[in-house]
Structures are given as structure tokens and as C-alpha cells.
C-alpha positions as semicolon CSV with decimal commas, in nm:
position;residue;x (nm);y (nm);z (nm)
1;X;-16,822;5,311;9,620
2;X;-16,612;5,235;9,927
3;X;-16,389;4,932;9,747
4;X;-16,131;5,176;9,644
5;X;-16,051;5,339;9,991
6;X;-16,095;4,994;10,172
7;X;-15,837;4,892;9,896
8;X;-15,569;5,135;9,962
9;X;-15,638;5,133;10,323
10;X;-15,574;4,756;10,292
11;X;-15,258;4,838;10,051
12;X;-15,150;5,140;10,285
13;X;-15,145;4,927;10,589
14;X;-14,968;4,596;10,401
15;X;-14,718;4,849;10,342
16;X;-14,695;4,977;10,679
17;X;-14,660;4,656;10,796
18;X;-14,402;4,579;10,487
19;X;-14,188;4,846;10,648
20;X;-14,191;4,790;11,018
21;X;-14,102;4,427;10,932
22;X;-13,831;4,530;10,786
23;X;-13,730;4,784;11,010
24;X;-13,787;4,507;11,270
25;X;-13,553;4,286;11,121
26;X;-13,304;4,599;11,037
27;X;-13,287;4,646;11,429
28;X;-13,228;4,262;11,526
29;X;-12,929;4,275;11,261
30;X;-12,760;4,548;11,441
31;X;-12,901;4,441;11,789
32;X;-12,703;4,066;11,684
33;X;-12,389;4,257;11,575
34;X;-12,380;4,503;11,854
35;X;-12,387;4,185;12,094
36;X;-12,120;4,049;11,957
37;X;-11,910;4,312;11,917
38;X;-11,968;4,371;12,285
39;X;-11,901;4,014;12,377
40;X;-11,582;3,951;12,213
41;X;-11,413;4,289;12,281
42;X;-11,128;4,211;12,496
43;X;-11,189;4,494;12,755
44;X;-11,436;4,485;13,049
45;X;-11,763;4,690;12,937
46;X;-12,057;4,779;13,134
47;X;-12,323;5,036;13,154
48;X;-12,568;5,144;13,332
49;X;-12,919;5,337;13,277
50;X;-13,011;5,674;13,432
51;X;-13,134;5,495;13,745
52;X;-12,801;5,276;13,807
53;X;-12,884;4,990;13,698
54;X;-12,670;4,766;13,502
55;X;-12,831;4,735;13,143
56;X;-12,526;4,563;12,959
57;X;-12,244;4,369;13,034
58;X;-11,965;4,124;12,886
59;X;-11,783;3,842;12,958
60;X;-11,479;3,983;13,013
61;X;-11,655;4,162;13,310
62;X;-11,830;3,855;13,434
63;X;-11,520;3,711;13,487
64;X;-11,379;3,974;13,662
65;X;-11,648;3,983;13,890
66;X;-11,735;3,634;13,902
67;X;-12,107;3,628;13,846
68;X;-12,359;3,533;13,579
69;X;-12,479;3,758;13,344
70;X;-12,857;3,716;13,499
71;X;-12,717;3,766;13,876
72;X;-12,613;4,154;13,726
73;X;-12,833;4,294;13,467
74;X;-13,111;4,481;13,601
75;X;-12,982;4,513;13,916
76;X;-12,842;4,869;14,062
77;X;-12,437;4,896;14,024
78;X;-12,402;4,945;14,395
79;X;-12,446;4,597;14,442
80;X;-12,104;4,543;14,291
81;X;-11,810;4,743;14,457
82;X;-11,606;4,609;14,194
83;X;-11,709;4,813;13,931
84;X;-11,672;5,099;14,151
85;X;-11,343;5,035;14,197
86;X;-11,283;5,045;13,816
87;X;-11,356;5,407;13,793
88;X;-11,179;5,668;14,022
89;X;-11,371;5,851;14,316
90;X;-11,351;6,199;14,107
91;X;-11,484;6,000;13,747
92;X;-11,751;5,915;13,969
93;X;-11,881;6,211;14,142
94;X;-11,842;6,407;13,825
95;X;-12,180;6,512;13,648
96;X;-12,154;6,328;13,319
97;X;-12,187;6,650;13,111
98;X;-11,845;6,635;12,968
99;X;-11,877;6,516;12,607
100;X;-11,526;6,371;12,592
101;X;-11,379;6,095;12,717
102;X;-11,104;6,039;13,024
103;X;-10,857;5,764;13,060
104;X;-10,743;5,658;13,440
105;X;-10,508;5,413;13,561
106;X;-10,660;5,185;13,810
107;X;-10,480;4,946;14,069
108;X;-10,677;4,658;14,102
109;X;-10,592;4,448;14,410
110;X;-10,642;4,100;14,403
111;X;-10,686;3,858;14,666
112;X;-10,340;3,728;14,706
113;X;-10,194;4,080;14,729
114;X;-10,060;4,127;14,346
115;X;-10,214;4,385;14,157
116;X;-10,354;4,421;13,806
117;X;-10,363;4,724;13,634
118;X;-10,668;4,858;13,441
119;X;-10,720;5,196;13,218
120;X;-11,045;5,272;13,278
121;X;-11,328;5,503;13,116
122;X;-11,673;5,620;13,149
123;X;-11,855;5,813;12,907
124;X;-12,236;5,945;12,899
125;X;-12,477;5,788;12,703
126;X;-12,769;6,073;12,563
127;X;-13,044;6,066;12,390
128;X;-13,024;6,162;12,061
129;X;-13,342;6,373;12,063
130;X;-13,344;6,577;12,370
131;X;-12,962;6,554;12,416
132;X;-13,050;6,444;12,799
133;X;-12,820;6,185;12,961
134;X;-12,963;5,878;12,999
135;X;-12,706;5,609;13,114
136;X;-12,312;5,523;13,109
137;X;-12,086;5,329;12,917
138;X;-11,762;5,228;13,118
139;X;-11,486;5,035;12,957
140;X;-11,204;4,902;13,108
141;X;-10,901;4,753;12,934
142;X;-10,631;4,533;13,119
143;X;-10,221;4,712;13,068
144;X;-10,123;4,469;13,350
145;X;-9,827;4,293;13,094
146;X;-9,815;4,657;12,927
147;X;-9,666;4,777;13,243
148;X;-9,477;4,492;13,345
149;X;-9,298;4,480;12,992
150;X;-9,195;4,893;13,034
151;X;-9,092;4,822;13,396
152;X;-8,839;4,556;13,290
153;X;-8,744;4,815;12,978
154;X;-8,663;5,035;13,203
155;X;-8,422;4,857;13,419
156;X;-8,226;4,693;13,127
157;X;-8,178;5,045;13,004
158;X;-8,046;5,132;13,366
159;X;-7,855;4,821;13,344
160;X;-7,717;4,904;13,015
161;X;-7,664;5,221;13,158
162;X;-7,470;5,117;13,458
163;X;-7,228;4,850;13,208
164;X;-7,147;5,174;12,986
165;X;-7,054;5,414;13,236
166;X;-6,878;5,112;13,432
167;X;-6,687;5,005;13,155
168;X;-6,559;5,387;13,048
169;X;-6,477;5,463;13,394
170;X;-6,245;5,081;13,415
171;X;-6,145;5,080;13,055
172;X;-6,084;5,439;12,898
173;X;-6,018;5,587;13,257
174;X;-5,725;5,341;13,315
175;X;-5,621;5,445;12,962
176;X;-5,611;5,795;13,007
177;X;-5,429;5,738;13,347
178;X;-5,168;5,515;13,171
């Protein structure tokens, strides 16, 4: 009398176990292609949970900083001034409520006195069910040549600038004096 509900417990369970295998294995896909996504972006990306600590990082980071990957996760940002100085002072203090997301320019001062320049984010990481936040993401992208490149732009275009007027004032002012 009890083979047919030990039966379709048995069946209900294989199925159960069926689905969270597969959900398993669902997860781990997008857990794989998540990590390297992350890992071969060409920006610096960290974040951190609601406690500060650092729960994700990249390689492009780890370079910037100069540590290992296990000398940083899990441990609390404040260990590493130089992410703080990827985000500005007021990014920092804000609350994390704002649902959008703000670019900053960042001057990054290296040792030997040149500077690179970063534009930097953060944005909030919530849950999806309560809506609370529970972390950041900060990315930070090198514009370093970017700016170099429009500095130069703009002094041939002064240059250029300078040769036209100059050669209106020699040639077609002599003219008009003639």
C-alpha cells in the first residue's frame, strides 16, 4: 500500500535533484563566463561587500596595485589606499543610493612624478529582493594616451592657427599695403 508514495517520493526527489543539478551547473556556466569577462576587461574592476571588503578583483587591478589576487580578496579596502585614490573624496562619502552612475577624472601619481589619468566609477550593488545595498562595483578605465593624443591636437591646431594668421598678416597684409 505504501509502494506508490515511496515511488513518487523517490521520483519527486530524483527530480529535485535532476533540477538543482542542473541549476548547479547553469550557475558555474555563468559564474565561468562572468570570470572571464571580468578578467579580460581592459579596465581596473573591483568591488567590495557591505562590510568593505574586497570580494572581486582583476588583473588589470593587480597590476596596478602590485599584489596577488589572494593578498586582496577578503580583506577590508582600507588596506589599499590605492583604490581610494581611484575614486574622488565626494564619490566616496556619498551614500550609495543614487541608482545611476558618475564618471570622474582621476590623477594618478606615480612614483617618478608623471601622472596617469584614470575615469573612474562606482556604482551600488543591491539585492534584487529587498532592493538593500549590499556592496560596490568600481571600475576604472585608463584615458592616459586619450589625453595625451587631444593635448597634442590641440596645439597643432594652435600651431596651425598661429601659421594662418602669420601668413595673412606677411602675405595678404603686404599685398594690400602694396
Amino acid at each position: 500500500a505504501r509502494l506508490p508514495a515511496v515511488v513518487q517520493r523517490a521520483l519527486a526527489e530524483a527530480r529535485e535533484r535532476h533540477e538543482r543539478h542542473k541549476a548547479q551547473d547553469a550557475l558555474d556556466a555563468q559564474r565561468t563566463l562572468l570570470s572571464t569577462l571580468i578578467d579580460n576587461l581592459p579596465v581596473v574592476v573591483f568591488a567590495v561587500d557591505s562590510e568593505q571588503r574586497i570580494t572581486v578583483v582583476n588583473p588589470e587591478l593587480l597590476k596596478l596595485i602590485d599584489r596577488t589576487r589572494d593578498a586582496v580578496i577578503g580583506h577590508p579596502k582600507a588596506e589599499f589606499p590605492e583604490l581610494e585614490r581611484l575614486l574622488p573624496a565626494h564619490a566616496l562619502r556619498r551614500e550609495g543610493s543614487h541608482s545611476g552612475r558618475d564618471y570622474h577624472e582621476i590623477a594618478w601619481e606615480n612614483p617618478d612624478g608623471s601622472f596617469r589619468w584614470f575615469v573612474s566609477s562606482e556604482i551600488p550593488l543591491r539585492d534584487s529582493a529587498t532592493d538593500a545595498v549590499v556592496g560596490t562595483l568600481s571600475t576604472s578605465r585608463e584615458i592616459t594616451a586619450f589625453r595625451e593624443l587631444t593635448h597634442e591636437l590641440l596645439e597643432v591646431s594652435n600651431r596651425e592657427q598661429q601659421r594662418l594668421g602669420s601668413d595673412l598678416h606677411d602675405g595678404l597684409g603686404q599685398d594690400l599695403t602694396g
